[in-house]
C-alpha positions in Angstrom: -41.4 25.7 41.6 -40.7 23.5 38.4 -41.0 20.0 37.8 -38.3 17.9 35.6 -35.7 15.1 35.4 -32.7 16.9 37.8 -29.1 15.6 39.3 -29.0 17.1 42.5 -25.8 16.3 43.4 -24.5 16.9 40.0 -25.3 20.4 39.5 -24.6 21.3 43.6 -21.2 20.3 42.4 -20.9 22.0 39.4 -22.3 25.1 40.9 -19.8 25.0 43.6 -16.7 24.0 40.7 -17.5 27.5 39.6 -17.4 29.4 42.7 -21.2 29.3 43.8 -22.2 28.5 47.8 -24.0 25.4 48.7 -25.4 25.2 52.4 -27.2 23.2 53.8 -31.1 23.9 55.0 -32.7 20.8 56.8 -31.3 18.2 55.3 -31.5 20.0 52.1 -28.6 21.9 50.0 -29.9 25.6 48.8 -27.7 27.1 45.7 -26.4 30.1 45.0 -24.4 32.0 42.5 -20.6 33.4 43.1 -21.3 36.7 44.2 -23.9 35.6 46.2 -24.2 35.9 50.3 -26.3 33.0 51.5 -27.6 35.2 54.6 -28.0 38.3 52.3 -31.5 39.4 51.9 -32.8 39.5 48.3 -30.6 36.9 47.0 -31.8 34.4 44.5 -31.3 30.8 45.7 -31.8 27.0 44.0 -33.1 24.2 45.9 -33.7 20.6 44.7 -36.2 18.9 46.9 -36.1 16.0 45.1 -35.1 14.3 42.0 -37.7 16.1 40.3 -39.1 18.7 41.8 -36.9 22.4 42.2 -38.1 25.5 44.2 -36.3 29.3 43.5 -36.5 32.7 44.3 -35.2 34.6 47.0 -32.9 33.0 50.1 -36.0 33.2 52.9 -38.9 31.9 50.2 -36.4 28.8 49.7 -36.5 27.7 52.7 -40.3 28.3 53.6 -40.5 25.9 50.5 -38.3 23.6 52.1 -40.2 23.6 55.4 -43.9 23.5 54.5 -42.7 20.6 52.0 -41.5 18.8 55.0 -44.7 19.7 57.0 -46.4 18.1 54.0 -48.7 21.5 54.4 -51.3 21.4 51.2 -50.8 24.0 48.5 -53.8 26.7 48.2 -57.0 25.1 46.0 -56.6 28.0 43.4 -53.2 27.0 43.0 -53.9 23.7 42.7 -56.6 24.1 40.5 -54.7 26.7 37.8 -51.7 24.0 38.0 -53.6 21.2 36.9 -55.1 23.1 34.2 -51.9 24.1 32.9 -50.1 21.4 33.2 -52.0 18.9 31.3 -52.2 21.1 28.6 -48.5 21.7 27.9 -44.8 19.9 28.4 -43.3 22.8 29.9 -45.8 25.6 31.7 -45.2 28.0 35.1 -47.8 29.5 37.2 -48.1 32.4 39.9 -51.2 33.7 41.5 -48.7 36.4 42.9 -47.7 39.6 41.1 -45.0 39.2 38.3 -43.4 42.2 39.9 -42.5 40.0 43.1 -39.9 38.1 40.7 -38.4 41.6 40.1 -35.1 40.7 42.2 -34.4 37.2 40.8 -33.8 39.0 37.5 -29.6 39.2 36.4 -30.1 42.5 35.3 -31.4 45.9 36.4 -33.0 47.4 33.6 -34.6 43.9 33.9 -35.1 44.5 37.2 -36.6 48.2 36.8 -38.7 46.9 34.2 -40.3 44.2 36.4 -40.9 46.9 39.1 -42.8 49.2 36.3 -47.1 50.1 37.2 -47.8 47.5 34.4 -46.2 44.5 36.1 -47.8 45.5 39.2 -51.0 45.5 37.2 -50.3 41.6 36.7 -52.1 39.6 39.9 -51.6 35.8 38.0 -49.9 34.6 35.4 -49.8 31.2 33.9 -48.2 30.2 30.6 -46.9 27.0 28.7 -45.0 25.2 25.6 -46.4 22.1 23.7 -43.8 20.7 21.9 -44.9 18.6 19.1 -44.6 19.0 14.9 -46.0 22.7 15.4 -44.8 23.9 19.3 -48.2 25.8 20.7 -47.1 28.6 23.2 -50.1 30.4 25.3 -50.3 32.4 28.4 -52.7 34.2 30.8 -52.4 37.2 32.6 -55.1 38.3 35.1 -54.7 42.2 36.0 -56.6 44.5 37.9 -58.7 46.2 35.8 -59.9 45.8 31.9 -58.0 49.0 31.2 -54.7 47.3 32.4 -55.5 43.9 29.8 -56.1 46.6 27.1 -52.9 48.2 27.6 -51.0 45.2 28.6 -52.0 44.0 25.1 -51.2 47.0 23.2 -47.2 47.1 24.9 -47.1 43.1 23.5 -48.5 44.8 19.8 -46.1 47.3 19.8 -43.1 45.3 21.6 -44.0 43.2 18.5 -43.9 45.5 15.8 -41.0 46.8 17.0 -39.2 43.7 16.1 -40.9 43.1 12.8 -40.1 46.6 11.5 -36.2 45.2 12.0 -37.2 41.8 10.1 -35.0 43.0 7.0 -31.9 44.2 8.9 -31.3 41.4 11.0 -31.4 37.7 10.3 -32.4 36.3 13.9 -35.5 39.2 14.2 -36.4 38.3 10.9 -37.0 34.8 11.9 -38.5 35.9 15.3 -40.6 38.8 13.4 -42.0 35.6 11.1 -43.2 33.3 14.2 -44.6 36.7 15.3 -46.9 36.8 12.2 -48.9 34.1 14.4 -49.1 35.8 17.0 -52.7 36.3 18.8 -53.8 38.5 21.4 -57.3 38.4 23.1 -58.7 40.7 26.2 -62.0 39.3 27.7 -62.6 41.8 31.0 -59.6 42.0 33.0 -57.9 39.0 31.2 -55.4 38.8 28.2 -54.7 35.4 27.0 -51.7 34.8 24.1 -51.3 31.9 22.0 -48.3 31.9 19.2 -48.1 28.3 17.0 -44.4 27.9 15.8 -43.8 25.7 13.1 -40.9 23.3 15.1 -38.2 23.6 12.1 -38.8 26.8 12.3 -38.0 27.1 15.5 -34.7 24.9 15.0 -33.7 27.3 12.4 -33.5 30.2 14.8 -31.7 28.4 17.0 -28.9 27.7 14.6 -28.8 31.2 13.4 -29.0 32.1 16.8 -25.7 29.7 17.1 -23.5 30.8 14.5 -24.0 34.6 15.4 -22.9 33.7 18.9 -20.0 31.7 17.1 -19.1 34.6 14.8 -19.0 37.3 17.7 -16.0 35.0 19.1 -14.3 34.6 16.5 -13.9 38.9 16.4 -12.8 38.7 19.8 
């Protein structure tokens, strides 16, 4: 689910300008891309069900979204509970008290996809995360797993995914910039619980994006 400022009818139209499917589901239009089957089984589907409010994942999920929000049926208290905790903290924040592997198929690719499936996703029972924007952007998030050992070495693959990209910090100009954010970058385990918080300077964060940008600008032009 997500939460936002959306144009329903604007993106159904764009979606279907570029050869996606819009159907219909009880009054409400689910999305999906070109190569998608809108019966197919697995297939990752968009559906607005209002001006602010947008529900994805797979085709059948969709549309159990779409029906217990028209049965006005009450989300779970934990739910409830972990959004409102999140979301007054941050402008921009998810949460899932199911398995991060269950979002394995919604992925575009399938090393991704593999990835997602690995034992230490399926270690991850909840997840929760956000962004403050703001002067310097605050990132955190929380992962509840099934055991200590699995926080523990959930942490040590962020370390080392980390390092990884700080060790490149002189051959390439964007992981330089990411490997400097990085430098911020804390990791706690407290029992079966990893929390993350990173603090990005916000010009910082701009400057990334415009290397990011003329890279991508470069790569065309050698085309």
């Amino acid at each position: 689910m997500a939460r936002g400022v959306f144009n329903p009818a604007r993106i159904a139209g764009s979606v279907q300008a570029n050869g996606g499917i819009v159907a219909n589901f009880q009054g409400i239009d689910i999305l999906s891309g070109p190569a998608k089957q809108i019966n197919g089984a697995g297939e990752t589907a968009v559906a607005f069900l209002d001006s602010s409010t947008a529900a994805m994942g797979d085709l059948e999920s969709v549309k159990a979204a779409i029906q217990r929000r028209q049965s006005k049926a009450v989300a779970s208290s934990n739910l409830l509970g972990k959004v409102r905790d999140v979301s007054v903290k941050n402008d921009f924040w998810f949460v899932t008290l199911v398995p991060i592997s269950e979002f394995a198929d919604a992925m575009p690719d399938a090393n991704l996809q593999g990835a997602m499936r690995g034992d230490l996703m399926h270690a991850i029972s909840q997840a929760s995360g956000g962004v403050k924007f703001g002067a310097n952007v605050q990132v955190a998030g929380e992962a509840v797993t099934r055991s200590d050992k699995d926080a523990s070495a959930l942490a040590d693959v962020i370390r080392f995914l980390a390092g990884l990209i700080q060790q490149s910090r002189d051959n390439n100009g964007t992981a330089g910039q990411i490997s400097s954010m990085l430098d911020n970058l804390e990791l706690r385990t407290a029992a079966n619980v990893l929390t993350m918080s990173l603090t990005i300077p916000e010009r910082q964060l701009e400057q990334m994006m415009e290397t990011m940008r003329g890279t991508k600008h470069q790569a065309r032009k050698v085309e």
